[in-house]
C-alpha positions as a Markdown table, in Angstrom:
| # | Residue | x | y | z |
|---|---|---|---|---|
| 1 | Unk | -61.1 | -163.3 | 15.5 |
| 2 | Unk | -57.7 | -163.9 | 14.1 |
| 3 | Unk | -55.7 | -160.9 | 12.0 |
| 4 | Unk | -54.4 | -163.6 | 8.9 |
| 5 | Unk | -53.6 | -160.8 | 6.5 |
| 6 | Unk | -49.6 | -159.3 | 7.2 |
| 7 | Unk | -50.6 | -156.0 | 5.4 |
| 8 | Unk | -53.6 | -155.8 | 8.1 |
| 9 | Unk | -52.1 | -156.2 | 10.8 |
| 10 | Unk | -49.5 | -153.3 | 9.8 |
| 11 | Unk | -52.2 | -151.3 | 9.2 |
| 12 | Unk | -54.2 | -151.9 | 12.5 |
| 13 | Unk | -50.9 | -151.2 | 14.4 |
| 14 | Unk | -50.7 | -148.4 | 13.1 |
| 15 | Unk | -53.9 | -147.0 | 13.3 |
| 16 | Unk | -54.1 | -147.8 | 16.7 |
| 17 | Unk | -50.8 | -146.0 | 17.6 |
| 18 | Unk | -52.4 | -143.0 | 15.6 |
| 19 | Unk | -55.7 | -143.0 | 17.1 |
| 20 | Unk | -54.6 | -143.5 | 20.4 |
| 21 | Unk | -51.9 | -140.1 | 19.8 |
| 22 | Unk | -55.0 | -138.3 | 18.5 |
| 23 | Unk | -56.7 | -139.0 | 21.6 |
| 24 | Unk | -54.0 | -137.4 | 23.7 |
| 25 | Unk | -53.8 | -134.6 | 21.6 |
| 26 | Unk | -57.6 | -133.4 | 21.0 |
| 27 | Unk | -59.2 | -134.9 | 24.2 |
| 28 | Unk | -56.4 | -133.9 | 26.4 |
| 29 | Unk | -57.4 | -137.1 | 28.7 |
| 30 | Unk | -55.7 | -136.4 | 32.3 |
| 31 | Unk | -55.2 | -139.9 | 31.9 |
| 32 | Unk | -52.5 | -139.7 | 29.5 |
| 33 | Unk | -50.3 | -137.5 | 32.0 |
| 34 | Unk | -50.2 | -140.5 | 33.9 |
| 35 | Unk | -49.8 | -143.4 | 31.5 |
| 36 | Unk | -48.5 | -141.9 | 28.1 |
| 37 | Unk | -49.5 | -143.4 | 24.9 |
| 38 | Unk | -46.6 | -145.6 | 24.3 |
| 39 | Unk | -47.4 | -146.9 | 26.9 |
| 40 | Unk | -50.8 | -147.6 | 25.9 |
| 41 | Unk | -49.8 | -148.7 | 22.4 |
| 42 | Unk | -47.8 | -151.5 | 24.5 |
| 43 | Unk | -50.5 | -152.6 | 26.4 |
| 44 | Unk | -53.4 | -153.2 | 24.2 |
| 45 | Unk | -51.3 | -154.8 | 22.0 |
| 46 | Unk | -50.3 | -157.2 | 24.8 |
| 47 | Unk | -54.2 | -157.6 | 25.1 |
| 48 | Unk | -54.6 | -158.3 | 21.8 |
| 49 | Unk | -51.7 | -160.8 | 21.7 |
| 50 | Unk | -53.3 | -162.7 | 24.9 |
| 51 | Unk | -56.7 | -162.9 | 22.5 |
| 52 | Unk | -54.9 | -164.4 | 19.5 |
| 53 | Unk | -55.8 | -161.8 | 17.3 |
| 54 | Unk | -52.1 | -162.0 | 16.2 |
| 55 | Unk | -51.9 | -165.7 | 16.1 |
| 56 | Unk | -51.1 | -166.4 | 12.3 |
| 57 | Unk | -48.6 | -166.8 | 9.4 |
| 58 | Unk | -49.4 | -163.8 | 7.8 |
| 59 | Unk | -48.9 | -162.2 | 10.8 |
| 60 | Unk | -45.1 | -163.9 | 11.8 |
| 61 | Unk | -44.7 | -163.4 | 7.8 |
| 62 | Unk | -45.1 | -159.4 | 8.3 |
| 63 | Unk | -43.8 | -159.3 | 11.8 |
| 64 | Unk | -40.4 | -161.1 | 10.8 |
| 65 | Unk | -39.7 | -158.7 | 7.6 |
| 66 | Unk | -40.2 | -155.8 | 9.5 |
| 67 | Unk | -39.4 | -155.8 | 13.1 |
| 68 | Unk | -35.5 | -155.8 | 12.3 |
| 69 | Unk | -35.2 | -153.4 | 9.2 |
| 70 | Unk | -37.4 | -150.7 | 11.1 |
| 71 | Unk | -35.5 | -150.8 | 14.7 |
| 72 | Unk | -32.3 | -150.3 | 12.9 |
| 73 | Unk | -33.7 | -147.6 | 11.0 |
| 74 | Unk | -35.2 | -146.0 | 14.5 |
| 75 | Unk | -31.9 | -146.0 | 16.0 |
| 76 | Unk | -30.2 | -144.2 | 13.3 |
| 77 | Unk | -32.6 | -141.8 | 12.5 |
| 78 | Unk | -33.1 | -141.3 | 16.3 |
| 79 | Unk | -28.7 | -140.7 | 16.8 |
| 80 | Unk | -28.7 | -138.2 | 14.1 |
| 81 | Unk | -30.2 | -135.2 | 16.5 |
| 82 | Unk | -26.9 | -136.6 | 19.5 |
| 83 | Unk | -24.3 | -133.8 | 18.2 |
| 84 | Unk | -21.8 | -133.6 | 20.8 |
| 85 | Unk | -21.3 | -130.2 | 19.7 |
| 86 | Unk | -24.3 | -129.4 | 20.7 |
| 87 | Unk | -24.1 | -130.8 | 24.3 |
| 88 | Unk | -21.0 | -128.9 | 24.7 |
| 89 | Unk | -23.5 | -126.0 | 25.7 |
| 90 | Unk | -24.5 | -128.1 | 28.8 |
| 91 | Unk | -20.8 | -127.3 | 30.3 |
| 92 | Unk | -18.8 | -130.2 | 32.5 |
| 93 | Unk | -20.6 | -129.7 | 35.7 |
| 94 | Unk | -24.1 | -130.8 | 33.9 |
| 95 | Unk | -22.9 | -133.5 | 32.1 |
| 96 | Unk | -21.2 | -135.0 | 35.0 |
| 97 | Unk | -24.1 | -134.5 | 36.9 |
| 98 | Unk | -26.2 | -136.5 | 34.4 |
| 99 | Unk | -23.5 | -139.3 | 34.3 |
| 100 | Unk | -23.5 | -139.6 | 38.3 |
| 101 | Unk | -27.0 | -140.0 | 37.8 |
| 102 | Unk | -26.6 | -142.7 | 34.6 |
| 103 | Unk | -23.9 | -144.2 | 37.4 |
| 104 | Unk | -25.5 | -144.4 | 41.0 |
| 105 | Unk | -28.7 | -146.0 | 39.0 |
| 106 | Unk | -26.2 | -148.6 | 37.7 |
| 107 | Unk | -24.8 | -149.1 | 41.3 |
| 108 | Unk | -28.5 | -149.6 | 42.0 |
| 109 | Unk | -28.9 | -152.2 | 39.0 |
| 110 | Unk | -26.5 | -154.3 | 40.1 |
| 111 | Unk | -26.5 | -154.5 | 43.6 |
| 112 | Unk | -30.0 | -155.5 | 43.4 |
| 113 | Unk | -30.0 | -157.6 | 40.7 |
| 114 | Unk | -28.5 | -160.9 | 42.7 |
| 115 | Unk | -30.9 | -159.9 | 45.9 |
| 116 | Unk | -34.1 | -159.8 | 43.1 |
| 117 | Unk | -33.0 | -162.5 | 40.8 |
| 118 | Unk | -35.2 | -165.3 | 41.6 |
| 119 | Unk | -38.0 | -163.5 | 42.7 |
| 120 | Unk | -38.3 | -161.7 | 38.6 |
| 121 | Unk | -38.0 | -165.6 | 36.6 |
| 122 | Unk | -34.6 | -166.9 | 37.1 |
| 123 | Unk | -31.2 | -165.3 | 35.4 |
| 124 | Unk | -30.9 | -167.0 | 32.2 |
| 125 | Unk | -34.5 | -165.6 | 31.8 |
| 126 | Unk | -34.2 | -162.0 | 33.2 |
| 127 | Unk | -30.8 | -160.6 | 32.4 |
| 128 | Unk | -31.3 | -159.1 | 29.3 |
| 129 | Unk | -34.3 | -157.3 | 29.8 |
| 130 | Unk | -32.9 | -156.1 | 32.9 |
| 131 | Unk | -30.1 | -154.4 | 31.1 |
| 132 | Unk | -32.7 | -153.6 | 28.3 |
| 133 | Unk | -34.1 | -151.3 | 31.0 |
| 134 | Unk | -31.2 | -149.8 | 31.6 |
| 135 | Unk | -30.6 | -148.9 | 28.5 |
| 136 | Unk | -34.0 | -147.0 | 28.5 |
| 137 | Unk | -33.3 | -145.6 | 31.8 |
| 138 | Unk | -30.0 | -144.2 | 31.0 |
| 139 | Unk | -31.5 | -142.6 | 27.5 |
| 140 | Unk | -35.4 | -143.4 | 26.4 |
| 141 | Unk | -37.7 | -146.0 | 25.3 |
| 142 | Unk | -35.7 | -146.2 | 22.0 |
| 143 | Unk | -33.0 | -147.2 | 23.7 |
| 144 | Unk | -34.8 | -149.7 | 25.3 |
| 145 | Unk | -36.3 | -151.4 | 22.1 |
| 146 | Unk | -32.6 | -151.5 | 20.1 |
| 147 | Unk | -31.7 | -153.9 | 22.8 |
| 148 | Unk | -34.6 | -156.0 | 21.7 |
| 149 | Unk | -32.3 | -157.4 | 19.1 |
| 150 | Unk | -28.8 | -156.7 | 20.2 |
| 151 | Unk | -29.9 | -159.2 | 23.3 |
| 152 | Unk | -31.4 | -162.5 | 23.8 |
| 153 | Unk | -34.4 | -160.7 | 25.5 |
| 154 | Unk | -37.1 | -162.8 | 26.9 |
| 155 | Unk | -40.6 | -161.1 | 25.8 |
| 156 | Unk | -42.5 | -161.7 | 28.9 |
| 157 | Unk | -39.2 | -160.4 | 31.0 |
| 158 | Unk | -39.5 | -157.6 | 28.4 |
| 159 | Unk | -43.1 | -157.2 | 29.1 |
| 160 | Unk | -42.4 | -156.8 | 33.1 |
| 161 | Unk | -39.7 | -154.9 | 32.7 |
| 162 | Unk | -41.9 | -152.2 | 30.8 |
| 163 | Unk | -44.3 | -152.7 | 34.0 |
| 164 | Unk | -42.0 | -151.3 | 36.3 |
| 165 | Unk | -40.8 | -148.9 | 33.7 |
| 166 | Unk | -44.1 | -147.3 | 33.6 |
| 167 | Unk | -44.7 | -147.3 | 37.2 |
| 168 | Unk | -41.7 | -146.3 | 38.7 |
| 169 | Unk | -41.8 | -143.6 | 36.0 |
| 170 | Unk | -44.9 | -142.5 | 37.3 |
| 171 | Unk | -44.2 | -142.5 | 40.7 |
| 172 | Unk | -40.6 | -140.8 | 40.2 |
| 173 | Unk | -41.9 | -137.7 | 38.0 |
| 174 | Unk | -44.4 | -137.3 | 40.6 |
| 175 | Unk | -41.5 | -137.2 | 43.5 |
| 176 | Unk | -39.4 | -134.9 | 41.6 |
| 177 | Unk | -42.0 | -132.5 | 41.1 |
| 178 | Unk | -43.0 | -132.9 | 44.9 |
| 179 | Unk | -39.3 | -132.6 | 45.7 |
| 180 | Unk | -39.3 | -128.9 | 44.5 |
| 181 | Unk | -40.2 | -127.1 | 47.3 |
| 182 | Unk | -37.3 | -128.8 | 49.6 |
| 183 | Unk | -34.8 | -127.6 | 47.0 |
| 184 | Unk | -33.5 | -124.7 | 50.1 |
| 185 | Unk | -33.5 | -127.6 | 52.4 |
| 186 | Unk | -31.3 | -130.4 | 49.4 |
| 187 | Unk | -29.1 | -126.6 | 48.1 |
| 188 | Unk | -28.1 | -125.8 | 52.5 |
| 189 | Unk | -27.2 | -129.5 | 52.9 |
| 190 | Unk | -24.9 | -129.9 | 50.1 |
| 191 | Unk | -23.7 | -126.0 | 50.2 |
| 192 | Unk | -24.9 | -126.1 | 46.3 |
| 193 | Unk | -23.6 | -123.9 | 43.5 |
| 194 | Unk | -25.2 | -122.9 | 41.6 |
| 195 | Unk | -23.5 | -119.4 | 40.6 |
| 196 | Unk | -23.4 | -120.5 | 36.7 |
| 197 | Unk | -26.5 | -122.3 | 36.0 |
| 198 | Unk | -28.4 | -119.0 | 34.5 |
| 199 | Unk | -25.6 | -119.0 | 31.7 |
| 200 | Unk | -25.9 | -122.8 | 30.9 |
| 201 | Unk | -29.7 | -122.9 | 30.7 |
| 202 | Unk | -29.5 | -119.4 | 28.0 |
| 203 | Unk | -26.9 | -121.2 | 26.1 |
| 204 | Unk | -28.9 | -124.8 | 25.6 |
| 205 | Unk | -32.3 | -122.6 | 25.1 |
| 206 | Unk | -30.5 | -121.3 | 22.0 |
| 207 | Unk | -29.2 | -124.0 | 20.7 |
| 208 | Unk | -32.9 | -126.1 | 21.2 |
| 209 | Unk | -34.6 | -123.2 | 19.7 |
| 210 | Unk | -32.3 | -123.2 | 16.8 |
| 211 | Unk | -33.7 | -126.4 | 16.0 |
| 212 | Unk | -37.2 | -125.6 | 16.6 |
| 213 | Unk | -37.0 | -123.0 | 13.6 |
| 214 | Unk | -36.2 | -126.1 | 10.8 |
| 215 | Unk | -39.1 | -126.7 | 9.2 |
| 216 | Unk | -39.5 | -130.2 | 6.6 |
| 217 | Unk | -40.7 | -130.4 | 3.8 |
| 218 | Unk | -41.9 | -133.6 | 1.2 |
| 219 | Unk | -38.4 | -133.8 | -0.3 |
| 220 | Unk | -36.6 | -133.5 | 3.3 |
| 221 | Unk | -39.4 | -136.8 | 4.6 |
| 222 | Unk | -38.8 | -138.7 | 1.6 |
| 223 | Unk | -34.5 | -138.4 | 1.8 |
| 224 | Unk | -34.8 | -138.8 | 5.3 |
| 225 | Unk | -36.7 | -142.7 | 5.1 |
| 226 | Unk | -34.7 | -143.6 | 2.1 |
| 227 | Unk | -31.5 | -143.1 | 3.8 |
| 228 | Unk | -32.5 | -144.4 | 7.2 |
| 229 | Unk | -33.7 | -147.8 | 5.0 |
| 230 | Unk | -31.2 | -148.2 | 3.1 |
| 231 | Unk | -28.6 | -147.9 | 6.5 |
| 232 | Unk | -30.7 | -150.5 | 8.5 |
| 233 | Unk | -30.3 | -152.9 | 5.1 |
| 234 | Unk | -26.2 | -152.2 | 4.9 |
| 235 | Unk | -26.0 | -151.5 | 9.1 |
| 236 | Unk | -27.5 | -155.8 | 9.0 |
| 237 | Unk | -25.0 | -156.9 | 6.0 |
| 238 | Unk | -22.1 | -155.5 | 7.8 |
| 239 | Unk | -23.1 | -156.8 | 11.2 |
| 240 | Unk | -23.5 | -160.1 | 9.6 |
| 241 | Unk | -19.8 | -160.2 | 8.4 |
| 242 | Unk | -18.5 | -158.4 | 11.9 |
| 243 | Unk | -19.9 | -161.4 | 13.3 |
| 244 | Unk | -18.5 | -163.9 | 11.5 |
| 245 | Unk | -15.1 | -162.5 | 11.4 |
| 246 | Unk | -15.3 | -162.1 | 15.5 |
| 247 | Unk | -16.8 | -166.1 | 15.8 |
| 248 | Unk | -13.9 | -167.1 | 13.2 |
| 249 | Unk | -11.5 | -165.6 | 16.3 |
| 250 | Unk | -13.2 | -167.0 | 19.1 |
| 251 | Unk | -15.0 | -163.9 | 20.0 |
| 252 | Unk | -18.6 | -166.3 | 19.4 |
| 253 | Unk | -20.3 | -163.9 | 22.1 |
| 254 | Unk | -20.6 | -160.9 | 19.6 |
| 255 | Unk | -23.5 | -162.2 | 17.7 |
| 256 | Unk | -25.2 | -160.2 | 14.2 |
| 257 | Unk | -27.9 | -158.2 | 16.9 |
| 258 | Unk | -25.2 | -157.0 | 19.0 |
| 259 | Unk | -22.7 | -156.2 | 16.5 |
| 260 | Unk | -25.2 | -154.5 | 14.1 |
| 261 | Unk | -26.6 | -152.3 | 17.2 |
| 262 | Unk | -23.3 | -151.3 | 17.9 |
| 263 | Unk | -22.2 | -150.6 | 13.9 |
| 264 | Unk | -25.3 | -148.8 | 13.8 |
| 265 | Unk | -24.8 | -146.7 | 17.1 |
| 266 | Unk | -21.9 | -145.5 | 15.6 |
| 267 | Unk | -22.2 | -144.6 | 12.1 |
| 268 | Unk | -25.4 | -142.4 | 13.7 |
| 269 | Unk | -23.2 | -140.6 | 16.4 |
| 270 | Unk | -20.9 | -140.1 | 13.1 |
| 271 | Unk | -23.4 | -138.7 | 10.9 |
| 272 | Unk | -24.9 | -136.4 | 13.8 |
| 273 | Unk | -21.5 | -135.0 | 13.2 |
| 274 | Unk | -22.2 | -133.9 | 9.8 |
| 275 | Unk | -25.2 | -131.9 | 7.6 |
| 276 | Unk | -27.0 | -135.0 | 7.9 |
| 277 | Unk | -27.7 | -134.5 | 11.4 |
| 278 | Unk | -29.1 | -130.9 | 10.1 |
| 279 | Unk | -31.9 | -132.6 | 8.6 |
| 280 | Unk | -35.2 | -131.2 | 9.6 |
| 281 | Unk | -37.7 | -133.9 | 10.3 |
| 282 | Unk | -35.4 | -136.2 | 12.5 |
| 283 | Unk | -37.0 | -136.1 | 15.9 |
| 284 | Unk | -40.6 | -136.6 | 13.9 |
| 285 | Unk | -39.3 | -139.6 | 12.3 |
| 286 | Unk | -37.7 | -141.4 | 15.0 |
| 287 | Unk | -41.0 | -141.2 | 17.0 |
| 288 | Unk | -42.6 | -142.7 | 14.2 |
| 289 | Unk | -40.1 | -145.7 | 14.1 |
| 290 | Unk | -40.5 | -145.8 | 17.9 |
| 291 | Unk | -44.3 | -146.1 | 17.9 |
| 292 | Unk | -43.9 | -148.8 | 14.9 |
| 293 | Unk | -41.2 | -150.9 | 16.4 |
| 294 | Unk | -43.0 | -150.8 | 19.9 |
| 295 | Unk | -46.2 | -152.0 | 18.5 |
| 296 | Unk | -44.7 | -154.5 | 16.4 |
| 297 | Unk | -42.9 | -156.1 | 19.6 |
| 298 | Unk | -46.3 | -156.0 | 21.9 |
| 299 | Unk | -48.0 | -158.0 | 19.4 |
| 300 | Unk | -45.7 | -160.6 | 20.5 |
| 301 | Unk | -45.8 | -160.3 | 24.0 |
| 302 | Unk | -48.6 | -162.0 | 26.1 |
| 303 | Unk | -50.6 | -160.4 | 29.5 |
| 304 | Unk | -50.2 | -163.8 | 30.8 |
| 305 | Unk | -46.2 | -162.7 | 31.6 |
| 306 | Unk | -46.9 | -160.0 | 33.7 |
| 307 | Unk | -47.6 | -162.7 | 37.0 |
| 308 | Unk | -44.3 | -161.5 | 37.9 |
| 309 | Unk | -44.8 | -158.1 | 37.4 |
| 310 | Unk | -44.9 | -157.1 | 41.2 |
| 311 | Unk | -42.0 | -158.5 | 42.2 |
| 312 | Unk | -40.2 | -155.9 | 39.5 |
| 313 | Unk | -41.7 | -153.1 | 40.5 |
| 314 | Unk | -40.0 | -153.8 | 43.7 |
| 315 | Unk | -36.6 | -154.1 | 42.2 |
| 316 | Unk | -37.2 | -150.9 | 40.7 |
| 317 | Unk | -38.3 | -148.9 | 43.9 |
| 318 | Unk | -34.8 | -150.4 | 45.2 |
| 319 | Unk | -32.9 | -149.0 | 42.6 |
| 320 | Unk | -34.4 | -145.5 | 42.8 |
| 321 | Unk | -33.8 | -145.8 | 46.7 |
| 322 | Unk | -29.8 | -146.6 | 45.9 |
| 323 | Unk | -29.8 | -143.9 | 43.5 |
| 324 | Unk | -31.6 | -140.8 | 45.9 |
| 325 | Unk | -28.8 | -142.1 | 48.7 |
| 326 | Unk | -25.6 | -142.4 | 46.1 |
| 327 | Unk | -26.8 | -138.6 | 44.5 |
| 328 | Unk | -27.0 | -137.0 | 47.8 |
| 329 | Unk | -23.7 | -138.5 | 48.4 |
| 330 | Unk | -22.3 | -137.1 | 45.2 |
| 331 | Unk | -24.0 | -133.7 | 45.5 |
| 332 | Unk | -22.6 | -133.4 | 49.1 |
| 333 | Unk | -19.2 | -133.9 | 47.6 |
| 334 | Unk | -19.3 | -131.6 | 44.4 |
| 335 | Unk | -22.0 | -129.5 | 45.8 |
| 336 | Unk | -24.6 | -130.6 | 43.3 |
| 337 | Unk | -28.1 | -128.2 | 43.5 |
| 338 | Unk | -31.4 | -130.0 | 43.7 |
| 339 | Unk | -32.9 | -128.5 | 40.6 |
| 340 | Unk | -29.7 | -130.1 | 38.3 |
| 341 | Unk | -30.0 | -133.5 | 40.2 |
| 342 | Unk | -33.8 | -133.8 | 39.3 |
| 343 | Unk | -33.2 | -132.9 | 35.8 |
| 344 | Unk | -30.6 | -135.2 | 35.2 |
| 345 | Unk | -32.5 | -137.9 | 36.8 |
| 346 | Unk | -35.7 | -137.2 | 35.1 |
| 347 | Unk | -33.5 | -136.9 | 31.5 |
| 348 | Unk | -32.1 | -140.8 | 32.6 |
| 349 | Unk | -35.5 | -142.4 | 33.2 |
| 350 | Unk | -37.7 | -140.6 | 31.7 |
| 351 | Unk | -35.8 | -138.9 | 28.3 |
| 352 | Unk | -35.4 | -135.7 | 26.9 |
| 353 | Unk | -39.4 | -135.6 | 26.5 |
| 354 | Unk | -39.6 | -135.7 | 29.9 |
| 355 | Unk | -36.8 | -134.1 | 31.5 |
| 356 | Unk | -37.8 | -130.4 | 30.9 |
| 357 | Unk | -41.0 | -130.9 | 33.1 |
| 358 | Unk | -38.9 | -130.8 | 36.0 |
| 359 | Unk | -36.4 | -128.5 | 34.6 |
| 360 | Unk | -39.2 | -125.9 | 34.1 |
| 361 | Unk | -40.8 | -126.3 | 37.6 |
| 362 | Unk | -37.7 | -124.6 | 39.0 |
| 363 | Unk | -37.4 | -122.2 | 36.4 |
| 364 | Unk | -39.2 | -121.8 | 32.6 |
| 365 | Unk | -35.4 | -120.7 | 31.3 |
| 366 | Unk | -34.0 | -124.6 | 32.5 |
| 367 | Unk | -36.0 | -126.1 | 29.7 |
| 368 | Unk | -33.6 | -126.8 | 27.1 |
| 369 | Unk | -30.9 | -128.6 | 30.1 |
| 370 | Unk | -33.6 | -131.0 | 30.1 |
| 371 | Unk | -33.9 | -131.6 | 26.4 |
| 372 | Unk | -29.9 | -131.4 | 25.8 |
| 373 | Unk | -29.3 | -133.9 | 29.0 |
| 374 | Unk | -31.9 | -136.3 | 27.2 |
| 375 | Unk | -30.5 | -136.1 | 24.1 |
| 376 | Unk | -27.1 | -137.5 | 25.8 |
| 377 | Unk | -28.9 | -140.2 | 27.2 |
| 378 | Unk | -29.9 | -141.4 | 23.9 |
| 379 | Unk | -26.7 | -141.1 | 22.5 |
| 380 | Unk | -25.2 | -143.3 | 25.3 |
| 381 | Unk | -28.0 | -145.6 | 26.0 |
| 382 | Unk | -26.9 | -148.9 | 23.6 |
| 383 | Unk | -23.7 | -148.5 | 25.0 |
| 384 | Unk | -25.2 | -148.7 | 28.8 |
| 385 | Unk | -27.1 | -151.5 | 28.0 |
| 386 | Unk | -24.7 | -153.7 | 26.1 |
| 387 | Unk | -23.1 | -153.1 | 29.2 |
| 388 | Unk | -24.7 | -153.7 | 31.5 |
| 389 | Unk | -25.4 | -156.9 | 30.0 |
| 390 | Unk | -22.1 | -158.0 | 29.9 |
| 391 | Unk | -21.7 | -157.3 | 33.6 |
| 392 | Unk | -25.1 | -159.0 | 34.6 |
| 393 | Unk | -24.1 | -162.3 | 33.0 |
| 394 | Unk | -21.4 | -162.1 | 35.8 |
| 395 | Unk | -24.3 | -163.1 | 38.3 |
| 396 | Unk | -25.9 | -166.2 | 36.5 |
């Protein structure tokens, strides 16, 4: 059975995204604690891809029109909630422990990166989805997809790097949580401070509860699309010209992707800035474009590519061991509490969504460091991963 119809195969992506969210939310399967459904989405669509039920023109007809205009729209929409003003109410000390964190998993990146190289395809395969997962583990699966198109990724690289995404996920969420009751043990052997953390979790509670109270309505939906449309359409016209004009100076290696991920980047960090970034709706929406963009790039990735799966997963149990050494290192020498480390780690791999889990295992008042600390993360993420890019080509 092949899918020959583009509007079709929209609508079956979409359904199963939908049915598949339904199912965590009415069955509550334990299953989905372990695996979430983007994760799901990705991998039956990789099954279905192996099948050939995506194997047409109509298909490569719908897939081309929209896979650009919606990630654009995604990572707009998805920068509007990053208001710096907002993270302000995390204080210097929490933001500088979630950038130790973004940093020592960097250190970990890299270090490994020459070590694993041959073993995960070959460099000139690899790199970009390598620094593709960085970007996700610095701010969230959006993240992750923008550098779909801002970097020559490979889609079965892409495909193995989303293996050891979800596993090492897994496995870290589950260590955090386990971590908890050594937190004495982590606190005596750093002497931790932690004499103003009650403060900082009241103040981000307020300001993530603030937002909670917004509530959309039809005309707030319909702006919201419009606007986030009509920015991917001009975010890809000017990225076209900053292109040119950079090739026409010898600056060739700032293609339209990268420069159009980056415009876009900023004009949304801009606009967070203002009443757009007000806008109820926004977190809604950007999931939406997430779950679209996510199952439109499945559909083109195959199971077959996953062989070197393994292999990854490795790599990305050797980065979490760099990062758990460098951290302690860190926390020894600005006295860094277990509780904030976890968090911040959680908020870089996992996101804002998941972030508060461990926040909230220490104490139900931590929740909204979580969420603010994720929220960074997404704010930064294209950044991390164009640059991590740049510094990964270093090695081929």
């Amino acid at each position: 059975m092949v899918i020959t119809n583009g509007f079709t195969y929209i609508a079956f992506l979409m359904f199963l995204a939908g049915g598949l969210l339904a199912l965590e939310k009415y069955t509550k399967w334990k299953v989905f604690n372990v695996i979430p459904p983007l994760v799901w989405i990705y991998v039956l669509n990789m099954v279905f891809c192996t099948m050939g039920l995506y194997n047409s023109d109509g298909v490569s007809a719908a897939y081309g029109v929209l896979k650009n205009n919606l990630l654009y729209a995604m990572i707009f929409v998805m920068l509007l909630r990053c208001d710096f003003r907002k993270l302000a109410k995390l204080g210097g000390r929490m933001i500088a422990i979630f950038l130790g964190c973004s940093l020592t998993l960097a250190i970990g990146f890299l270090i490994g990166y020459p070590l694993f190289m041959g073993a995960l395809g070959g460099g000139e395969k690899t790199w970009a989805a390598v620094a593709a997962l960085y970007a996700s583990w610095v701010g969230g699966s959006a993240n992750m997809a923008a550098m779909m198109e801002a970097l020559p990724v490979d889609s079965g690289a892409y495909s193995c790097a989303l293996a050891l995404d979800t596993v090492c996920y897994s496995v870290w969420i589950a260590l955090l949580l386990f971590a908890v009751r050594y937190a004495s043990k982590w606190n005596k052997a750093v002497k931790a401070d932690t004499s103003k953390l009650d403060a900082v979790a009241a103040a981000a509670n307020a300001e993530v509860e603030k937002d909670k109270k917004k509530k959309a309505t039809s005309g707030d939906w319909i702006f919201l699309i419009g606007l986030s449309l009509l920015v991917s359409a001009l975010s890809q016209m000017v990225g076209g010209a900053m292109a040119t004009g950079l090739d026409n100076i010898g600056l060739s290696m700032f293609d339209t992707g990268t420069c159009t991920t980056v415009f876009v980047t900023i004009l949304g960090l801009i606009c967070a800035l203002s009443p757009l970034g007000k806008l109820p709706a926004v977190e809604e929406l950007s999931n939406i474009y997430l779950y679209a963009v996510v199952s439109l790039l499945a559909s083109t990735a195959s199971l077959t590519d996953l062989v070197s799966a393994p292999m990854w997963v490795v790599y990305g149990v050797f980065i979490l061991v760099i990062h758990v050494v460098l951290m302690f290192v860190l926390s020894k020498v600005f006295h860094w509490d277990l509780c904030m480390v976890s968090t911040a780690s959680l908020a870089n791999i996992g996101g804002s969504a998941s972030a508060p889990i461990v926040a909230t295992a220490y104490d139900a008042s931590f929740a909204g460091i979580g969420v603010l600390m994720g929220v960074l993360g997404a704010a930064i993420g294209n950044f991390c991963g164009l640059g991590m890019g740049g510094l990964l080509q270093i090695f081929l």
